[in-house]
N, C-alpha and C positions, 0 to 999 in steps of 0.2 A: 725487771724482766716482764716483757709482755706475757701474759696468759688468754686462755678461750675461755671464750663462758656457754656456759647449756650446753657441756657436750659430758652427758653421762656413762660414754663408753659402752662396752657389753657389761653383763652378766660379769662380779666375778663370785666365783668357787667359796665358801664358808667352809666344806666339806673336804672327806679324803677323796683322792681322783677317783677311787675304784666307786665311791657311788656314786658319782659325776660320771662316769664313763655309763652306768648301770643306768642310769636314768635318760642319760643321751642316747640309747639304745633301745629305751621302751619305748615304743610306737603305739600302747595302749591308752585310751584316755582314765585315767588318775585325778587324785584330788590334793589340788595345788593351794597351800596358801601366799597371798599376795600383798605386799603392805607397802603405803605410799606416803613417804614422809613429807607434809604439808609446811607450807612456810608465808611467812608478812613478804611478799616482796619490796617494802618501804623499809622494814625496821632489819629485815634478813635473817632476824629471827627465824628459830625451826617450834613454829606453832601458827595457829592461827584465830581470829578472835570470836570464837565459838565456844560459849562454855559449855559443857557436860556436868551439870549439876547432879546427875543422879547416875554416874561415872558411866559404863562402856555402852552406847547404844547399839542394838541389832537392826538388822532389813534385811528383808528376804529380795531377789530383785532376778529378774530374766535378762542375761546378757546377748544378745543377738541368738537367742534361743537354748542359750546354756542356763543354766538355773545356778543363783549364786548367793552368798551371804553379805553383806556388807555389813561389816561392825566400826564405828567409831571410836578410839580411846582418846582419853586424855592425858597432859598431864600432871606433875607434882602440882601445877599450879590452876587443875580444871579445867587447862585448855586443850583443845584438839589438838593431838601434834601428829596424828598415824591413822590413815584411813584401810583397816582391813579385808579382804577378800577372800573367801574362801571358792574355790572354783573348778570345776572338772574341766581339764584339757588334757592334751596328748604331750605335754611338753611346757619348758618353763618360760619359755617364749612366747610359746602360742596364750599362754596363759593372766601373761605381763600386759600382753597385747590388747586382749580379751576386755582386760578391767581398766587401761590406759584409758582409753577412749570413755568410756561412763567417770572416769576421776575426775577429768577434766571439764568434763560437761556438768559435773556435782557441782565444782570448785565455781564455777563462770555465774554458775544459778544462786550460789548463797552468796557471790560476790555482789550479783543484781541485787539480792533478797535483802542485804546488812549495808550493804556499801562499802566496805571492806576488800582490802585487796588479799587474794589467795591464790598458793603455785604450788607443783610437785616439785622437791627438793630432790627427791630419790628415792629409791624403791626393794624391798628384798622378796624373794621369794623362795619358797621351801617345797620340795616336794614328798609330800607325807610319805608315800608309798615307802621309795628309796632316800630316807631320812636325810636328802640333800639341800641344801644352805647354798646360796647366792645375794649377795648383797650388790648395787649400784648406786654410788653416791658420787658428788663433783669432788673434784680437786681442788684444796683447801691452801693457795698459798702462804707462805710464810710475808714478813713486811719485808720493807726494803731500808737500806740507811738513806737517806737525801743528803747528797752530798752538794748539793746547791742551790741553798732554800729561799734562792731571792729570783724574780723570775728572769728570764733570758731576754736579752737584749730584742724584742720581737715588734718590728714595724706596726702601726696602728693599722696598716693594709693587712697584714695578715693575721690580725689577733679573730676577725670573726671562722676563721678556719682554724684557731686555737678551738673556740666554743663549740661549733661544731663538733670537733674529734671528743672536747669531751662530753657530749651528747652520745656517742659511740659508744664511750668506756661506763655511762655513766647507767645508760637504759637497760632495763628488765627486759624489755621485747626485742629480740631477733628481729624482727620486721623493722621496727624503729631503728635500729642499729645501721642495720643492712642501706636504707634511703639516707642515712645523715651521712656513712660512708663513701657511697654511692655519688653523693655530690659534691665529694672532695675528691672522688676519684674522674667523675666527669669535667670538672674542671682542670682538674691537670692535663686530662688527658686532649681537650679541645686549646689549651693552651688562654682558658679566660682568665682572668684579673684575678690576685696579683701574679699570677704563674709568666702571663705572657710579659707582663713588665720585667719580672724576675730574669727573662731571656734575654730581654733587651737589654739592660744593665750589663750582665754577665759578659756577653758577646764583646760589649764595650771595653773590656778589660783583659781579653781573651782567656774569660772563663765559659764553661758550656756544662750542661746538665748531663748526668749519668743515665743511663738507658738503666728503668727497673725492669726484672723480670716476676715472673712466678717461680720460685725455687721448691727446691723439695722440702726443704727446711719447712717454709711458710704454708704449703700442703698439710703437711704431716703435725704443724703443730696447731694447726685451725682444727686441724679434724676432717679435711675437704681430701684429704689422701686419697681416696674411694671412690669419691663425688665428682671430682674433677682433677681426674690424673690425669688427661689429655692437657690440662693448661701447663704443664711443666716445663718450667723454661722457654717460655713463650712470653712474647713482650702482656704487661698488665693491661694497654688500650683490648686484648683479644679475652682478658676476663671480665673487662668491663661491660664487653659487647655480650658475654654469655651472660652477666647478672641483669641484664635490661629486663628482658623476660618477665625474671621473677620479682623484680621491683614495681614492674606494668601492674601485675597480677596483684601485689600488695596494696595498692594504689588503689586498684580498680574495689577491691573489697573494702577499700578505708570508707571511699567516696557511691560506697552502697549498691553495686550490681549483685544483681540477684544472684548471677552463676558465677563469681570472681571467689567467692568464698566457700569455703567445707570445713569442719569440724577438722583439724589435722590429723591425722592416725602419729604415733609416736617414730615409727619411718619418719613421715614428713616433717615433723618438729625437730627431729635430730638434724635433718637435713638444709631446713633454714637457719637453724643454729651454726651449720657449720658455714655457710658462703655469708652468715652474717662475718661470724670471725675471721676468714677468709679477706671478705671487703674491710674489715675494721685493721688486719696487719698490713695489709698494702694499702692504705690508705697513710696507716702508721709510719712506714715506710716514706712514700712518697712525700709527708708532710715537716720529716725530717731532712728531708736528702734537703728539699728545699729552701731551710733556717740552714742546712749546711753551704748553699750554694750564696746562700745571701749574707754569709759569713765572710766566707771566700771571697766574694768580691766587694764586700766591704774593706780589704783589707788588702785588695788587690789596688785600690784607687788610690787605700791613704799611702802604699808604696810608693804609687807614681809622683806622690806629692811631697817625697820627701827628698 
């Protein structure tokens, strides 16, 4: 079963409704605590390789003019696994938000400082006031049985679009995902090599390729539901034309323009997360129909020869 990745969902509820409802309600600014669980994106580990030898560090720190605490713990094993906030907002959103943006820029600065790779895994927050609990963490799938563990009969023209895809499945970065998708899906969609040989073969046997579309299904389980509800059932060449944009834009920040890039606010990271996943099921899509069509008409020639 395919799954998304980096898509943390909202907020859920730790608490009874009625102080979730209480808290939804107060428009006063309160004092929120905010914790962001740290992880190796190599090893997938939930810590990172920071040790706290003399256990929980404190910082006092100005958040875009809010005044804040930063504490550091560790853990069983010394390491950082949770970086703490304590914070006045008006809400547990505004509040997540508030301290997103400095976690991430902490995380990028000790990654420069150690050489060490470091990410947020997930996040809870509390609101002291109205003693309400909200946890966000990913979706943890279960394994799969492999009922066919020897590989697929796959033409040596199409094994470099095996690699590819798994370059998709395989990347921590949204951005990286989205461009390696992106070029499985531009070439299907231009009809370049081996696609357009694929047709030719096909036709020759009077097999012909399925029109993909964007379903609801593939929306809703990328996480792009909200982002791009207009592509719904609309052929995949008209999603590909809306991800150009934001691939321009990746590209442009890879290869160094000053103004191509910005610190992501947690909005935008959600939201390349999802047209990553987005491009990485229709890609997934499209790279199957393909080994099916090339099935098909394998099988359609040795008929004729029999």
């Amino acid at each position: 079963m395919w799954i998304p990745y980096g898509l943390l969902g909202p907020l859920k509820a730790e608490s009874a409704p009625e102080t979730v409802r209480n808290s939804a309600e107060d428009t006063n600014e309160r004092e929120f605590l905010v914790g962001f669980f740290v992880r190796n994106p190599v090893t997938q580990v939930w810590e990172v390789d920071i040790l706290l030898n003399n256990g929980t560090h404190s910082e006092t720190l100005n958040l875009h003019g809010r005044p804040a605490v930063m504490n550091l713990f560790p853990n069983d094993a010394g390491k950082l696994d949770e970086i703490l906030y304590r914070i006045e907002a008006c809400s547990a959103q505004q509040a997540v938000d508030a301290c997103y943006a400095h976690v991430t820029t902490q995380l990028a600065s000790w990654a420069l400082r150690l050489g060490r790779g470091m990410a947020v895994a997930g996040w809870r927050v509390a609101d002291l006031k109205h003693e309400t609990r909200w946890r966000c963490v990913p979706f943890r799938p279960s394994a799969l049985e492999l009922k066919q563990p020897t590989l697929d009969q796959v033409p040596d023209t199409h094994r470099h679009l095996l690699h590819l895809y798994g370059e998709v499945r395989n990347a921590t970065s949204p951005a990286w995902r989205l461009l390696n998708a992106m070029t499985i899906l531009r070439a299907w969609r231009d009809r370049a090599e081996p696609f357009g040989s694929t047709d030719q073969r096909a036709s020759e046997v009077g097999q012909s390729r399925r029109e993909h579309l964007v379903t609801f299904e593939t929306l809703m389980h990328s996480g792009a539901g909200s982002s791009a509800s207009d592509l719904r059932d609309k052929p995949l060449a008209e999603l590909v034309q809306r991800l150009e944009p934001v691939c321009r834009k990746v590209i442009r920040a890879l290869e160094g323009e000053r103004d191509a890039y910005s610190v992501p606010t947690r909005v935008e990271a959600a939201q390349l997360a999802e047209f990553a996943n987005l491009a990485d099921a229709c890609a997934r899509e499209v790279l199957t129909g393909e080994l099916t069509l090339l099935q098909a008409t394998e099988e359609a020639k040795r008929l004729e020869h029999v």
